[in-house]
N, C-alpha and C positions, 0 to 999 in steps of 0.2 A: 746373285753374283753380278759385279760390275764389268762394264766393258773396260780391258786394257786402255790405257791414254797414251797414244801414239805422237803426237803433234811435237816433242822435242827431239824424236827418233829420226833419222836422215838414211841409217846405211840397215836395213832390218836385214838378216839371215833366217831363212826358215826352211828348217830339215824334215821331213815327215816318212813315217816308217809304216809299215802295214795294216797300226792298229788307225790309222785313218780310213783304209778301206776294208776292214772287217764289217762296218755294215753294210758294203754294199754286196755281203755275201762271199767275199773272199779271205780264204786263209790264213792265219797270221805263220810267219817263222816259228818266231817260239811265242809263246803266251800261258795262259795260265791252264788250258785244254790240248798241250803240246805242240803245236803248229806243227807246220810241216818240215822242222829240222831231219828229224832221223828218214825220209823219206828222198829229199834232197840232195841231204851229205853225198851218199855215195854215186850219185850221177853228177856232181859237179864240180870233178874234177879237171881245172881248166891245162892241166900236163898232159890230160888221157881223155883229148877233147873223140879222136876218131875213135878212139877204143870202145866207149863210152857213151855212141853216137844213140844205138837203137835204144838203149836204156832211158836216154836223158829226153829222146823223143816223144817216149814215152811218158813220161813224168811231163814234160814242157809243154805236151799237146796238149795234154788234159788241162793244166792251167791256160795255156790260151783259150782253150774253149769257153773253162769259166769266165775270162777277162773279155768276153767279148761281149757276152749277154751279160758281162753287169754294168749296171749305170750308177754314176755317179752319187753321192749320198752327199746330208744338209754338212760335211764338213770341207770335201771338196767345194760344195757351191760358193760353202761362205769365206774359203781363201780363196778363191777368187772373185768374189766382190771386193771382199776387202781391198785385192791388189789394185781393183778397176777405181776406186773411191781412190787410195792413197798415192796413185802411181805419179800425178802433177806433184805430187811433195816428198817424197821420200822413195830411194833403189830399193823396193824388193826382189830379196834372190834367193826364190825357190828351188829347193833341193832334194830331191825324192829317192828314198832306198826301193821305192815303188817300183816293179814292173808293169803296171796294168794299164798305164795310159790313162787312168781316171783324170789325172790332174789337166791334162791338155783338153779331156772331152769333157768336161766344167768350164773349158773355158779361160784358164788358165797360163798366163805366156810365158814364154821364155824357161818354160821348165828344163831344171838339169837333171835327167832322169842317169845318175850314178851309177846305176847298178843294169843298166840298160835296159829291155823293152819288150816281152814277149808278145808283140804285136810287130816285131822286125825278124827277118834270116838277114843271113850274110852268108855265102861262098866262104869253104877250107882252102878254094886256092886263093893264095893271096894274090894273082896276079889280072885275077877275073874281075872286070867290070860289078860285080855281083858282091865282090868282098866287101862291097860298101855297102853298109846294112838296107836294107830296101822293105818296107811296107810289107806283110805278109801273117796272112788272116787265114791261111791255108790250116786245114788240124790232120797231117798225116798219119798215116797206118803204119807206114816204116819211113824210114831214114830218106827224105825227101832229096832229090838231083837237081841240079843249078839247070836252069833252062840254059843257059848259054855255054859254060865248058864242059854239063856233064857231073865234076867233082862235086859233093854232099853237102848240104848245108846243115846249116847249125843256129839254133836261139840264138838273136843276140840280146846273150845275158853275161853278162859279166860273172865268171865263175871263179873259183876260190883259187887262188893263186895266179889268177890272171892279176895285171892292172887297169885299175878303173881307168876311165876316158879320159885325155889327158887334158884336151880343151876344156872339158866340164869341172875338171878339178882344179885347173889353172884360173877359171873364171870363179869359184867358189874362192881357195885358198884368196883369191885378190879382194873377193868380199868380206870375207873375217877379216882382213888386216885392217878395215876401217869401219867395223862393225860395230855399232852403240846397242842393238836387240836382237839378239839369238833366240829362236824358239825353235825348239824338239818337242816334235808331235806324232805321240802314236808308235814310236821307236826303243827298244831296250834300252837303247845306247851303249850294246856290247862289240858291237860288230866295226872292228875298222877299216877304214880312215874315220868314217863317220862318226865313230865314237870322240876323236879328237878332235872334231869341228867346236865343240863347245871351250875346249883350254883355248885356242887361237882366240875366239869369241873373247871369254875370258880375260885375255893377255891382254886384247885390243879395249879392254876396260868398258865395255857391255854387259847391259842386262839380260842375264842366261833364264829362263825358264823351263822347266821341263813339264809338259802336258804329256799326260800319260791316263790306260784304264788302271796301272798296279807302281808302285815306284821301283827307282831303278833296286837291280839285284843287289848294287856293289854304290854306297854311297858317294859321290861324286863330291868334290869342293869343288869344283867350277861353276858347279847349279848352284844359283842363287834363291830358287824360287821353284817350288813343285806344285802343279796343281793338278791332283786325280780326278779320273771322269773319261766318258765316253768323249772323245773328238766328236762325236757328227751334234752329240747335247752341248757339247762345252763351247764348242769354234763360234755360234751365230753369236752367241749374246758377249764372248770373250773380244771379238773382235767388230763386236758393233754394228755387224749387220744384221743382226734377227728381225 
């Protein structure tokens, strides 16, 4: 397989979804050994955040656990060389459905982590110093208390019927609008908004690809180009750092 040829490309977008860090030992959503949709669904519901609270604690602690002892694998590493090589010639804007922090601990900058960060709490009161998502590596037994007003925190994870972050998404939608190379890696591409990041792509008259281990469920016209494979096999020698 040949390395992609990047050198006419200027505005590159690149989405990446969990099948990037399935080797580093963590779970996919959905895939082809069910991921962890049916276990998920019903703790995260972002209407019935307090209701909701010891369940989802539940469920969110165990994956911080896993996210903390895993380390990064060769498809993390090699999007971010890539970005360190390409960064004097061309805006790349990485965009991760990922909560595990892998992309930042590779090394990786400026990541927009969309769907937010089981390696963060935030404070239920919105008035607390604490509602602002703050660094936390804690793995509770029950429904953990804000050191400062008291009131419960919560993952900050972007949950199903919440809206994503709105600087993150204002700064992505501005990079599709002048986007020449979209790549989806490791992602369904069922889940929105992120599913529509490729039409904008698309629209903005860029080369879409979709990297994936299975193709998509629901055939896409947007994708221009499908290449199957493991991400952490496929990224070194795709993007030229192997």
């Amino acid at each position: 397989m040949n390395p992609l040829q990047f050198q006419n490309y200027h505005q590159i977008v690149v989405l990446t979804g969990a099948g990037v860090s399935a080797a580093s030992g963590l779970p996919t959503f959905r895939g082809p050994s069910g991921g962890l949709a049916q276990e998920l669904l019903p703790v995260s519901d972002g209407r019935r955040v307090r209701e909701l609270l010891p369940q989802m604690w539940q469920v969110y602690g165990r994956l911080r656990a896993g996210s903390i002892v895993a380390h990064p694998n060769a498809a993390h590493f090699a999007l971010a060389k890539w970005q360190q090589v390409w960064q004097d010639k061309a805006q790349i804007t990485l965009v991760t459905q990922n909560v595990d922090g892998l992309h930042t601990r590779a090394e990786s900058e400026g990541v927009i982590e969309i769907h937010g960060s089981l390696l963060r709490s935030r404070c239920l009161n919105p008035t607390c110093p604490n509602a602002t998502p703050f660094e936390d590596l804690a793995v509770p037994d029950e429904v953990p208390l804000c050191s400062i007003c008291g009131d419960a925190l919560r993952p900050d994870i972007t949950l199903f019927n919440e809206p994503l972050p709105l600087e993150g998404l204002h700064h992505v939608k501005r990079a599709l609008r002048f986007c020449d190379l979209f790549l989806a890696i490791g992602t369904s591409g069922t889940v929105a908004p992120s599913s529509e990041f490729v039409r904008s792509a698309f629209d903005a008259g860029a080369r879409t690809i979709f990297i994936n281990l299975t193709p998509l469920e629901i055939a896409s016209p947007y994708f221009g180009e499908t290449i199957l494979g493991r991400a952490e096999e496929l990224l070194p020698t795709l993007l030229g750092v192997s």
